[in-house]
PDB file as gemmi writes it, atoms N, CA and C in Angstrom:
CRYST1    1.000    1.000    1.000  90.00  90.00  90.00 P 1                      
ATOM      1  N   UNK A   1       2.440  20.678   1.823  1.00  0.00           N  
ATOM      2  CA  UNK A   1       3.674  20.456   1.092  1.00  0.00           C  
ATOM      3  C   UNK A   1       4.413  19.219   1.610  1.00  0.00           C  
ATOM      4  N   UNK A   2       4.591  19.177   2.505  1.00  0.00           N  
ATOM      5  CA  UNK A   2       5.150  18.257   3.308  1.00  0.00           C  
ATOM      6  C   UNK A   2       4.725  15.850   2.779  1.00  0.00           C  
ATOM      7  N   UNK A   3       3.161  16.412   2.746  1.00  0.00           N  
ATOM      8  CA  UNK A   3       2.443  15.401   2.046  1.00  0.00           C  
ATOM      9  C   UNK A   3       2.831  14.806   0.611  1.00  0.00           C  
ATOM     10  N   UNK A   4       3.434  16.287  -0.084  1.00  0.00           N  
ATOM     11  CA  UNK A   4       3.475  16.197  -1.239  1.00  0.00           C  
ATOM     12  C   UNK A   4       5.206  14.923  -1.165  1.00  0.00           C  
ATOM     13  N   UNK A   5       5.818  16.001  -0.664  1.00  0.00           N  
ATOM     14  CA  UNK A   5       7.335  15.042  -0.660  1.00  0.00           C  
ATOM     15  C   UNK A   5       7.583  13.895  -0.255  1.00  0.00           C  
ATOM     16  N   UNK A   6       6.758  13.629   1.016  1.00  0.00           N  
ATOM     17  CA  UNK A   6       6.438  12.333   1.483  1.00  0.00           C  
ATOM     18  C   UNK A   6       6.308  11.369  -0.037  1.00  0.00           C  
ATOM     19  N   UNK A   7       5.271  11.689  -0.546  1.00  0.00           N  
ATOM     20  CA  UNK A   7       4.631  10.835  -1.717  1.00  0.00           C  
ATOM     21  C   UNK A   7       5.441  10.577  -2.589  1.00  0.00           C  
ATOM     22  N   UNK A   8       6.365  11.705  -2.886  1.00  0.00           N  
ATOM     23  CA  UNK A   8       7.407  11.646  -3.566  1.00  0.00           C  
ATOM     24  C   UNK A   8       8.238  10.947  -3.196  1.00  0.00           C  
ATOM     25  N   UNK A   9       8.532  11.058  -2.350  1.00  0.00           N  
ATOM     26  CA  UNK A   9       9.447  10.157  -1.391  1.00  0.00           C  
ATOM     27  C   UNK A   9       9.585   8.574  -1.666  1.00  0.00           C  
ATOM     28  N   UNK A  10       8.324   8.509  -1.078  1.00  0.00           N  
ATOM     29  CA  UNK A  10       7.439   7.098  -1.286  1.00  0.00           C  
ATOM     30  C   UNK A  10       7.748   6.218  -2.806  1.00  0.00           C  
ATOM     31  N   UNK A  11       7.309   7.028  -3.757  1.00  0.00           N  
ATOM     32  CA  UNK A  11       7.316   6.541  -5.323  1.00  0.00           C  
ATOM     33  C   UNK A  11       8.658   6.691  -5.504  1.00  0.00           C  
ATOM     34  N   UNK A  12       9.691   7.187  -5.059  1.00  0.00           N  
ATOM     35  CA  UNK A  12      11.238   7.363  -5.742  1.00  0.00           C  
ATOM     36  C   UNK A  12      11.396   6.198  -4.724  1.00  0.00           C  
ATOM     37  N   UNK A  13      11.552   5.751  -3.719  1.00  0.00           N  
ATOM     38  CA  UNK A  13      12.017   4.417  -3.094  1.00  0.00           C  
ATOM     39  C   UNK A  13      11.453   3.347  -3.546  1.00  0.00           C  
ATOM     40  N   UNK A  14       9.771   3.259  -3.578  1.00  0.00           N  
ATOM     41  CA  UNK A  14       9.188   1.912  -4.601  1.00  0.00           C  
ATOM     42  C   UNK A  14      10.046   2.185  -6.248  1.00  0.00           C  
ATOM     43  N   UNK A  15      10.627   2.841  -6.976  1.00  0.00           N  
ATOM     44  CA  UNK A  15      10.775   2.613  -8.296  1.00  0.00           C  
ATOM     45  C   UNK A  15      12.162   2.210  -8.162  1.00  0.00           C  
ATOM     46  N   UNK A  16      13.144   2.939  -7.111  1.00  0.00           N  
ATOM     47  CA  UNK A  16      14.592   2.481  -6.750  1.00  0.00           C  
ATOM     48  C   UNK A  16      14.511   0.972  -6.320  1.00  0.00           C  
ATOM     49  N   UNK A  17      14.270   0.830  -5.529  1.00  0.00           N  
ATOM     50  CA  UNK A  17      13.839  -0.717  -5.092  1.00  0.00           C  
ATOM     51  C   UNK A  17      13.623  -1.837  -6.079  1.00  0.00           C  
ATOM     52  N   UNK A  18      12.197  -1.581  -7.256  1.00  0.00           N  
ATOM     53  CA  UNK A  18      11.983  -2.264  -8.215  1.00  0.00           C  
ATOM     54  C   UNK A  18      13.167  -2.135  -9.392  1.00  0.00           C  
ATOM     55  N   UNK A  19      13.602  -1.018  -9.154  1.00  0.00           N  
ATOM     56  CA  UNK A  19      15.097  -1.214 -10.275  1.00  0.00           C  
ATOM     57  C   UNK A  19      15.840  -1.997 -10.041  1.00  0.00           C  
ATOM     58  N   UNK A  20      16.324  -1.999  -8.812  1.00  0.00           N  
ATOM     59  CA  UNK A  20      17.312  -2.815  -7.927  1.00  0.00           C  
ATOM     60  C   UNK A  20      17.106  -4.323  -8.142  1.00  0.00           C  
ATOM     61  N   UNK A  21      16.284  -4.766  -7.972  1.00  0.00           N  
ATOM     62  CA  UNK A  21      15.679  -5.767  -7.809  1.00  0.00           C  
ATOM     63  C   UNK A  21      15.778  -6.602  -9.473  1.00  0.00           C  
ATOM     64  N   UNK A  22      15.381  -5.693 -10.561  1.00  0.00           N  
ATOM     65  CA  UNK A  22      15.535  -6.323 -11.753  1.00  0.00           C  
ATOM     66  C   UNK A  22      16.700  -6.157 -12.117  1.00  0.00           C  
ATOM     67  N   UNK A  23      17.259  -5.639 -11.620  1.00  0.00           N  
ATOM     68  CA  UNK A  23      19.063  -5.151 -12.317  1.00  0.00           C  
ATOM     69  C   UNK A  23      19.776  -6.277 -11.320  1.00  0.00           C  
ATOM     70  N   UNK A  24      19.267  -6.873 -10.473  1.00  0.00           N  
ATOM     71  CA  UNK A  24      20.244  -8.363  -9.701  1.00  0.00           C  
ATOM     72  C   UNK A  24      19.444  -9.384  -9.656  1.00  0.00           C  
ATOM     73  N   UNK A  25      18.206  -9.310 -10.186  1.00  0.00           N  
ATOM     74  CA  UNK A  25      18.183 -10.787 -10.411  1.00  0.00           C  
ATOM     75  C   UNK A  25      17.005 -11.024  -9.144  1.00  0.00           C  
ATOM     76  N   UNK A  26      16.789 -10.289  -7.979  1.00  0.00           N  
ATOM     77  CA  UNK A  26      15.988 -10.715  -7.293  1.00  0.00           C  
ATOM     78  C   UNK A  26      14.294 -10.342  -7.262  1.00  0.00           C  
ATOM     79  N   UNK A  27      13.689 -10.840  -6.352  1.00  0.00           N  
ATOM     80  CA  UNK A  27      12.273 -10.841  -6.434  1.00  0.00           C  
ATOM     81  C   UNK A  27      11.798  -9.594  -6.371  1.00  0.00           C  
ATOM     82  N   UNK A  28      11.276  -9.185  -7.344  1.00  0.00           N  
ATOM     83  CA  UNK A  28       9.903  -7.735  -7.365  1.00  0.00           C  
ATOM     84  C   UNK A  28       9.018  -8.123  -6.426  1.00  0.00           C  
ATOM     85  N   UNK A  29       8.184  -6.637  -5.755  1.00  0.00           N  
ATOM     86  CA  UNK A  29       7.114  -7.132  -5.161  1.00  0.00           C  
ATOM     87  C   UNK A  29       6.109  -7.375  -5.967  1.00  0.00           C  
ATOM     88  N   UNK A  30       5.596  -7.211  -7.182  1.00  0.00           N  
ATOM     89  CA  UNK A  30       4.391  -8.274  -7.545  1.00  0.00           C  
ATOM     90  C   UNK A  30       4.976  -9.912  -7.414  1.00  0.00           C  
ATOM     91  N   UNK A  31       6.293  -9.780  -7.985  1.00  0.00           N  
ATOM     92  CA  UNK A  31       6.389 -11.313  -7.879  1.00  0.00           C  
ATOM     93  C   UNK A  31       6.844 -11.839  -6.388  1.00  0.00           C  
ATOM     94  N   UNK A  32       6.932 -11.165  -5.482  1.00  0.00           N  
ATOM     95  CA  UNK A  32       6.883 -11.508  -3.904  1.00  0.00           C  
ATOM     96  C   UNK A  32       5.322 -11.845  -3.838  1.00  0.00           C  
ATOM     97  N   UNK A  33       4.211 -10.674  -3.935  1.00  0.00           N  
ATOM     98  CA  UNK A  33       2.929 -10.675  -3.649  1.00  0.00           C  
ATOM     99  C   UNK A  33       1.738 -11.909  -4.182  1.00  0.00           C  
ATOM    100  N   UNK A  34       2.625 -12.324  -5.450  1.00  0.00           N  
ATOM    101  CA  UNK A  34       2.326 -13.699  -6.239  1.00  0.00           C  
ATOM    102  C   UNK A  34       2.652 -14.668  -5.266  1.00  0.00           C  
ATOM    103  N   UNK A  35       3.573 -15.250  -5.072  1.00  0.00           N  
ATOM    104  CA  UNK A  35       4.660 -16.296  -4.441  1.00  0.00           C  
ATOM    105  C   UNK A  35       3.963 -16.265  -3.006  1.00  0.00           C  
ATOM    106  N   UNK A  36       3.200 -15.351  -2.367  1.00  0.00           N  
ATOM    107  CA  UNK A  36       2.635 -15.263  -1.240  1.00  0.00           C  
ATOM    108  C   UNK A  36       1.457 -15.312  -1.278  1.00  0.00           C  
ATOM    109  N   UNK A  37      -0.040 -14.994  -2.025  1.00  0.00           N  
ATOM    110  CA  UNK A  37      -0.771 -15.586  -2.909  1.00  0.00           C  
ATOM    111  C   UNK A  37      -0.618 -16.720  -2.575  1.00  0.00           C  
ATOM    112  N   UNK A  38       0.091 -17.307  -3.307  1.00  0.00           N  
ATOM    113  CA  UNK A  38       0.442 -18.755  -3.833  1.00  0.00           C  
ATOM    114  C   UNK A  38       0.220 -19.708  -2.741  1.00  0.00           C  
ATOM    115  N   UNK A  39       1.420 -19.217  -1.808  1.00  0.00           N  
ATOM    116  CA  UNK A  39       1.226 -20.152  -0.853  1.00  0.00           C  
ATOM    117  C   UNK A  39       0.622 -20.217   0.705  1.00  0.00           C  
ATOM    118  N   UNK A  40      -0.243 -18.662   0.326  1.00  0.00           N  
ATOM    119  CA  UNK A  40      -1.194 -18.274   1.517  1.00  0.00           C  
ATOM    120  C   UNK A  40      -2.362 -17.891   0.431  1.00  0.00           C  
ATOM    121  N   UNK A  41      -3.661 -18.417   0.176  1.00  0.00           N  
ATOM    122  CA  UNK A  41      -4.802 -17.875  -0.499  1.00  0.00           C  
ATOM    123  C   UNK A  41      -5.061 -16.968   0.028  1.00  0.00           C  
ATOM    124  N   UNK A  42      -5.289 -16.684   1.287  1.00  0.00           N  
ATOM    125  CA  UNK A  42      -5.827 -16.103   2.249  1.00  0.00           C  
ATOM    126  C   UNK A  42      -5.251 -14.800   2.280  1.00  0.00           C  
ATOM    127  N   UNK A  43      -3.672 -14.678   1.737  1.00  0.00           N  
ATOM    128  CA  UNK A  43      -3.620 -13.188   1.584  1.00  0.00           C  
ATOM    129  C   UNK A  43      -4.340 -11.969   1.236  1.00  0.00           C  
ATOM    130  N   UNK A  44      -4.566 -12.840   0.093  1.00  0.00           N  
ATOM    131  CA  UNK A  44      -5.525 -11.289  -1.344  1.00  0.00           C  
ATOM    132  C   UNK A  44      -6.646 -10.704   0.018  1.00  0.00           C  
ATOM    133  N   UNK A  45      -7.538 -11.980  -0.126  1.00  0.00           N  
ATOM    134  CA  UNK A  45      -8.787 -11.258   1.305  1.00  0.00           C  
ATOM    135  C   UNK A  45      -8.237 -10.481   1.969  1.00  0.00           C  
ATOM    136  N   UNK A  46      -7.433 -11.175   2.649  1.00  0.00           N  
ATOM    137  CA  UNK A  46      -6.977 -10.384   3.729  1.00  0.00           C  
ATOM    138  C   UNK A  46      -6.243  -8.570   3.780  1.00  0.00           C  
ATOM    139  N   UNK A  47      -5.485  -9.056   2.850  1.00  0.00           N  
ATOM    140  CA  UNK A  47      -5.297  -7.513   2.194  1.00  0.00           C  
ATOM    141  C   UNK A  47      -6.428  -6.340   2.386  1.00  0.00           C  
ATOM    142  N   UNK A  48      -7.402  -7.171   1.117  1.00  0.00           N  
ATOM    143  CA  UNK A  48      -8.337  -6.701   1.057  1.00  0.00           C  
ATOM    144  C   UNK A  48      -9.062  -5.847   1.690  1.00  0.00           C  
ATOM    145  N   UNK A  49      -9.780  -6.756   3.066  1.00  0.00           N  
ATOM    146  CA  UNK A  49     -10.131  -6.042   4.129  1.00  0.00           C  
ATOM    147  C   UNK A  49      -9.767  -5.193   4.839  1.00  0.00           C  
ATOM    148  N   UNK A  50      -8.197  -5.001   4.959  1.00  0.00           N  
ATOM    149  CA  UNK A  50      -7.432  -4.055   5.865  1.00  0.00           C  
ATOM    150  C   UNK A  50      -7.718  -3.046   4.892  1.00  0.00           C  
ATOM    151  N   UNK A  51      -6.992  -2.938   3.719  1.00  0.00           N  
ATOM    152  CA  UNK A  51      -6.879  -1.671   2.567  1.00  0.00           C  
ATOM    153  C   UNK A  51      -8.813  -1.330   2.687  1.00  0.00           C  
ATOM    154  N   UNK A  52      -9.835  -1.718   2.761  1.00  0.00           N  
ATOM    155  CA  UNK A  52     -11.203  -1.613   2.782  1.00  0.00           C  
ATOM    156  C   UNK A  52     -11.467  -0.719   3.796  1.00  0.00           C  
ATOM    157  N   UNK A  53     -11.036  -1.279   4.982  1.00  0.00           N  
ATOM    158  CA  UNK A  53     -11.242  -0.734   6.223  1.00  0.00           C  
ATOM    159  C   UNK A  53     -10.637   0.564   6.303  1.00  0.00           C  
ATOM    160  N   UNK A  54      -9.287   0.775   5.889  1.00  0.00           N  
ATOM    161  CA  UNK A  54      -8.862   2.096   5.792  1.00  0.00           C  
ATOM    162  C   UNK A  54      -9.119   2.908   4.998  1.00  0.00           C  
ATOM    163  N   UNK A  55      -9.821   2.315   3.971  1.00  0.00           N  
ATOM    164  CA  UNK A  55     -10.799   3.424   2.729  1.00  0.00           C  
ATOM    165  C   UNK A  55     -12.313   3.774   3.734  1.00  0.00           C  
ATOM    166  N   UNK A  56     -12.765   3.139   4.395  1.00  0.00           N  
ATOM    167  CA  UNK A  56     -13.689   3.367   5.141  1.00  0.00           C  
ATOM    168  C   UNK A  56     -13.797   4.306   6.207  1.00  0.00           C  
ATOM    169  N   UNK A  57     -12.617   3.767   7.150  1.00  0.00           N  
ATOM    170  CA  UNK A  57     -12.338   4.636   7.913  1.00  0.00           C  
ATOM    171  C   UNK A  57     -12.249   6.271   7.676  1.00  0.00           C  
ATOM    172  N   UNK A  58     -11.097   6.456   7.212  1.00  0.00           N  
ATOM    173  CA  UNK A  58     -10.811   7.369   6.415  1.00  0.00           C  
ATOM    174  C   UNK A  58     -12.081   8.723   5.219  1.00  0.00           C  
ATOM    175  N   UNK A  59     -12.473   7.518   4.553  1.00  0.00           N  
ATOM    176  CA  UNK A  59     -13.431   8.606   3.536  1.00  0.00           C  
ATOM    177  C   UNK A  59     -14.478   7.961   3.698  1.00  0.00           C  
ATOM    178  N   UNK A  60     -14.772   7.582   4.721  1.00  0.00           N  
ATOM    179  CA  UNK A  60     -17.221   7.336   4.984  1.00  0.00           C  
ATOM    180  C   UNK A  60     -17.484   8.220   5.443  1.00  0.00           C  
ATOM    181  N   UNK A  61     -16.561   9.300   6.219  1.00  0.00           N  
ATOM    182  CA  UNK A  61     -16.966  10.466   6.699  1.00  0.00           C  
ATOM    183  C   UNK A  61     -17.920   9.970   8.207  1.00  0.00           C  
ATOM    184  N   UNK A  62     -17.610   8.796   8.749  1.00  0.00           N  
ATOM    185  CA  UNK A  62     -18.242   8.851  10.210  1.00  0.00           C  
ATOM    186  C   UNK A  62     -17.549   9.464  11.316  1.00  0.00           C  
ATOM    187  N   UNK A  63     -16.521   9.627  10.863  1.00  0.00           N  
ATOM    188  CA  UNK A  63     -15.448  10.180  12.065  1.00  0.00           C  
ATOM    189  C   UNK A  63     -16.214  11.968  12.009  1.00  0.00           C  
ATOM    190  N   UNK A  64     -16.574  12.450  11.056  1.00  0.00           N  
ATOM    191  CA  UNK A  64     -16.541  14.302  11.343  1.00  0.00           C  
ATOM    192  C   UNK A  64     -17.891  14.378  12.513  1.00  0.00           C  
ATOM    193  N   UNK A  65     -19.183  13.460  12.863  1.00  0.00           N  
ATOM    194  CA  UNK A  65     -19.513  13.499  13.981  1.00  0.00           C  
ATOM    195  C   UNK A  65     -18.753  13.732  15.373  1.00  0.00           C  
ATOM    196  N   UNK A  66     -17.560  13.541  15.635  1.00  0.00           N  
ATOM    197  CA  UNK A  66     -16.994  13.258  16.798  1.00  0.00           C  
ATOM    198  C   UNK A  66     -15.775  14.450  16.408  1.00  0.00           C  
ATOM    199  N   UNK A  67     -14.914  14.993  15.017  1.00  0.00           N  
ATOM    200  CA  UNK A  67     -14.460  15.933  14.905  1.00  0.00           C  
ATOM    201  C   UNK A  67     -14.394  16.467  13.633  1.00  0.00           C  
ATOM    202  N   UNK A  68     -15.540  17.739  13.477  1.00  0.00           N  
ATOM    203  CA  UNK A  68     -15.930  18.308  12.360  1.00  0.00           C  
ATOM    204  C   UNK A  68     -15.107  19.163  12.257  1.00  0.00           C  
ATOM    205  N   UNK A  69     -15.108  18.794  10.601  1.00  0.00           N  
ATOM    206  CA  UNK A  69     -13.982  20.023   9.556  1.00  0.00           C  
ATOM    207  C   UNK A  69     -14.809  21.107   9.870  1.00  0.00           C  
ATOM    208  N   UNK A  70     -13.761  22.013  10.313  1.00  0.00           N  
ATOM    209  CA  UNK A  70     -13.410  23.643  10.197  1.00  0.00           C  
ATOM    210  C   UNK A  70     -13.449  24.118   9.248  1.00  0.00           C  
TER     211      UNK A  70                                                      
END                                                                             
């Protein structure tokens, strides 16, 4: 349960935020994530690899050798 509210949590602050943001005029994060893009190529990769690595980590399932689900 706890997971659940978190998430909730999570998505009611990203949608407050992006409201905020178009209701004054300032930068959204796609258009931050563009503008940074822009003037770092090297972001997207980079992203990339981290968000990769933690899909890996996470769900390749090499970790239950060292501590198997119960």
């Amino acid at each position: 349960m706890i997971w659940f509210i978190w998430i909730v949590a999570v998505i009611l602050t990203f949608a407050a935020g992006e409201t905020w943001c178009i209701k004054t005029g300032r930068k959204t994060l796609s258009r931050t994530v563009w503008t940074l893009s822009k003037e770092f190529p090297w972001f997207g990769p980079l992203f990339g690899l981290v968000i990769g690595g933690l899909a890996v980590h996470f769900f390749w399932g090499g970790i239950t050798c060292f501590a198997p689900v119960k």
